[in-house]
C-alpha positions as CSV (number, residue, x, y, z in Angstrom):
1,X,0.0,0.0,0.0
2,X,1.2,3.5,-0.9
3,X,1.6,6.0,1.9
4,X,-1.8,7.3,3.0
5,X,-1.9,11.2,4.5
6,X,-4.4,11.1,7.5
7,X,-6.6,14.3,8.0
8,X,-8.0,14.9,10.9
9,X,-11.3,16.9,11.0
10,X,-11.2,18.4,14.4
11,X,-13.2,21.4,16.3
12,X,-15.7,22.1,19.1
13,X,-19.2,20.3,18.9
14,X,-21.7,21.6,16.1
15,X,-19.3,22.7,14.3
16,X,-19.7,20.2,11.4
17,X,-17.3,17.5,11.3
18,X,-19.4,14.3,10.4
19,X,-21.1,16.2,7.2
20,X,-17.7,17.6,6.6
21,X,-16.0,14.2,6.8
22,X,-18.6,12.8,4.8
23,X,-18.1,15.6,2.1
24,X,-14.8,15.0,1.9
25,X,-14.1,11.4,1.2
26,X,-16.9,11.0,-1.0
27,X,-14.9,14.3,-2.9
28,X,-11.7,12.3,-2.8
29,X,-13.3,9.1,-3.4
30,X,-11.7,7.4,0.0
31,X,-13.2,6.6,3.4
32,X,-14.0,8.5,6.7
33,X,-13.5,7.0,9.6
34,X,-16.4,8.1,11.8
35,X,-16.1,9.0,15.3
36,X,-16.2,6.0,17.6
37,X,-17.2,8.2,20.6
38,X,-20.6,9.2,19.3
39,X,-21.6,5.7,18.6
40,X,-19.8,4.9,22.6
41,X,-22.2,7.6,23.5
42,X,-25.4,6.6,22.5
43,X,-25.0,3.3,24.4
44,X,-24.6,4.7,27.2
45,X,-27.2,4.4,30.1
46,X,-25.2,6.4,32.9
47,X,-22.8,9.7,32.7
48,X,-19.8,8.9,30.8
49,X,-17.0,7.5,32.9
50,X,-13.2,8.1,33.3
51,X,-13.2,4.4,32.0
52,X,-15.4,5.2,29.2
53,X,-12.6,8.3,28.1
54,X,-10.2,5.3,27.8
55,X,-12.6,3.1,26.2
56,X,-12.9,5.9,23.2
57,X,-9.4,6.3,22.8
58,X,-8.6,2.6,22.4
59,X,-11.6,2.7,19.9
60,X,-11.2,5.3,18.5
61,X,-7.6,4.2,17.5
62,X,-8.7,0.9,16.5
63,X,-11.1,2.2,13.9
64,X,-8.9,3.8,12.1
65,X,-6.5,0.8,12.2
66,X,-8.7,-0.9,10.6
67,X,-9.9,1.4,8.2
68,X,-6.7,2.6,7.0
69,X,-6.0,-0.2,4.3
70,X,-9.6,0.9,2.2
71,X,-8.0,4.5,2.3
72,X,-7.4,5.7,-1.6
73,X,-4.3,8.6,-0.5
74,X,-6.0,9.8,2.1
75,X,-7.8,8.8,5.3
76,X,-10.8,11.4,6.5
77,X,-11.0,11.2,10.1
78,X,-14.0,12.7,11.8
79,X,-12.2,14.0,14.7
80,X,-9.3,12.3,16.8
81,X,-8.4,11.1,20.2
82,X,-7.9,14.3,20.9
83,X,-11.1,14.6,21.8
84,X,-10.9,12.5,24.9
85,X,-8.2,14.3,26.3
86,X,-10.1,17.8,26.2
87,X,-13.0,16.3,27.3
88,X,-11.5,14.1,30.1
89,X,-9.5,17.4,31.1
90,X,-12.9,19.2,31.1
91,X,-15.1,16.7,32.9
92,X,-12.6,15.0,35.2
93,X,-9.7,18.1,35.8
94,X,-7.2,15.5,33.8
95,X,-6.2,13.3,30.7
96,X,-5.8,9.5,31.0
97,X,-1.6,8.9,30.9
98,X,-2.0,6.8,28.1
99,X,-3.9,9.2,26.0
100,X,-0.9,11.6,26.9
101,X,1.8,9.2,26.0
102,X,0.3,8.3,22.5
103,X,-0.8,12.0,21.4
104,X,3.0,12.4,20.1
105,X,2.8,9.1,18.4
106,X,-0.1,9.6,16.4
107,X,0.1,12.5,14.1
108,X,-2.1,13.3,11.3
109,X,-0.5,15.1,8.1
110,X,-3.4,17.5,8.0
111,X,-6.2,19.0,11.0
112,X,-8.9,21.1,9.3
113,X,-9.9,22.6,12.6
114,X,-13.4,23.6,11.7
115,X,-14.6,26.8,13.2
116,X,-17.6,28.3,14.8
117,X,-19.5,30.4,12.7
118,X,-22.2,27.5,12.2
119,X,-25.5,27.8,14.1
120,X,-25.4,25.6,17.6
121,X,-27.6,22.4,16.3
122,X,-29.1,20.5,19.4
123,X,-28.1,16.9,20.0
124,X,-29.2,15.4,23.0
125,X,-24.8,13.9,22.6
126,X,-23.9,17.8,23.1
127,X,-23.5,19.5,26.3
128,X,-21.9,23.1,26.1
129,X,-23.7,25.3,24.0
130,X,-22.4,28.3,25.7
131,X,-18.8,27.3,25.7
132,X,-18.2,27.0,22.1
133,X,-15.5,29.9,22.1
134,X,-13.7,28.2,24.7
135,X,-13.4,25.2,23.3
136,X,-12.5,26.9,20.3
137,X,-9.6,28.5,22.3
138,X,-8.8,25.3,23.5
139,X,-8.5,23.4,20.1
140,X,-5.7,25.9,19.1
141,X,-3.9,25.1,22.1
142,X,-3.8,21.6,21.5
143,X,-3.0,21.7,18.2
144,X,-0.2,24.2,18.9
145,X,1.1,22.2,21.6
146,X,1.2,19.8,18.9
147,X,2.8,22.0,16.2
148,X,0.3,20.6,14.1
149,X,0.0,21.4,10.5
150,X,-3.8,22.9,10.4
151,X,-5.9,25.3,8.8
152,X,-8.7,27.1,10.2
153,X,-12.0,26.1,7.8
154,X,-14.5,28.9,8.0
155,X,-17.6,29.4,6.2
156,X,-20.9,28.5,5.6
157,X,-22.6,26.2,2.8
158,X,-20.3,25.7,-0.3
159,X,-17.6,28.4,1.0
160,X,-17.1,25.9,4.1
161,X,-16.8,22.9,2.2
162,X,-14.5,24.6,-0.7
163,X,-12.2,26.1,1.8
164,X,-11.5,22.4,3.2
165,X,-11.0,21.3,-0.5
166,X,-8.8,24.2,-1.5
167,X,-6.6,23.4,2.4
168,X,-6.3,19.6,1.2
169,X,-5.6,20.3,-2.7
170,X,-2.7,23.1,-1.3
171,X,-1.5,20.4,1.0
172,X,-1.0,17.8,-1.2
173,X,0.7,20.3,-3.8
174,X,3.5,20.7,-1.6
């Protein structure tokens, strides 16, 4: 298998990452891997646990594991372990070690770090509709701490979804 660039679509909640994810592989003709901890989530029938945090990270990596080998040149991920550790910080004050220890190991070639100029969309899996800018704050600092490669995607409609394209296309070019 040729090498496969992972891009991450990352950002605070409602911001449009599973429709964006979608978008994109179907543009690039590959595969998104969805976001485990959505589908974690539903199951649920009590408040998400430090046990569940680690639970999505293992899952979450394991997903895209296994759907790395359908990628065509580039694997869509909706959103990343990364995740859990700004949640876990958020709900619990601190980041599961082993989240910590692999954030370094698992880079992505790409974040399109969506922004939040969409309308709030209820979902009875979202829980702070009032800290959007925060979190927003926050996802720069991670990916910073990172030195990620990302671009901020901003927009509505087709100017949303084109300025993803044209990030991707200018990555790729390089």
């Amino acid at each position: 298998m040729s090498h496969v660039f992972k891009i991450a679509v990352v950002g605070p909640e409602s911001t449009g990452k599973s429709t964006m994810s979608d978008y994109l592989a179907a543009h690039y003709q590959t595969i998104a891997v969805p976001e485990y901890a959505r589908g974690y989530c539903e199951k649920l029938t009590e408040p998400c646990t430090w046990q569940d945090e680690i639970n999505m990270f293992y899952g979450q990596l394991a997903l895209e594991q296994q759907l790395l080998p359908m990628a065509n040149k580039l694997l869509i991920c909706d959103t990343t372990f990364i995740t859990v550790k700004i949640w876990s910080e958020e709900m619990f004050g601190r980041s599961p070690q082993e989240v910590l220890d692999e954030l370094p190991r698992h880079p992505y070639d790409l974040y399109l770090l969506l922004n939040i100029d969409l309308p709030w969309q209820d979902d009875p899996l979202r829980n702070f509709p009032t800290k959007r800018e925060y979190f927003m704050d926050v996802w720069h600092k991670e990916l910073d701490a990172l030195n990620a490669n990302y671009v901020l995607i901003s927009g509505t409609g087709a100017d949303r979804y084109e300025g993803a394209v044209k990030a991707i296309d200018e990555f790729l070019a390089k």
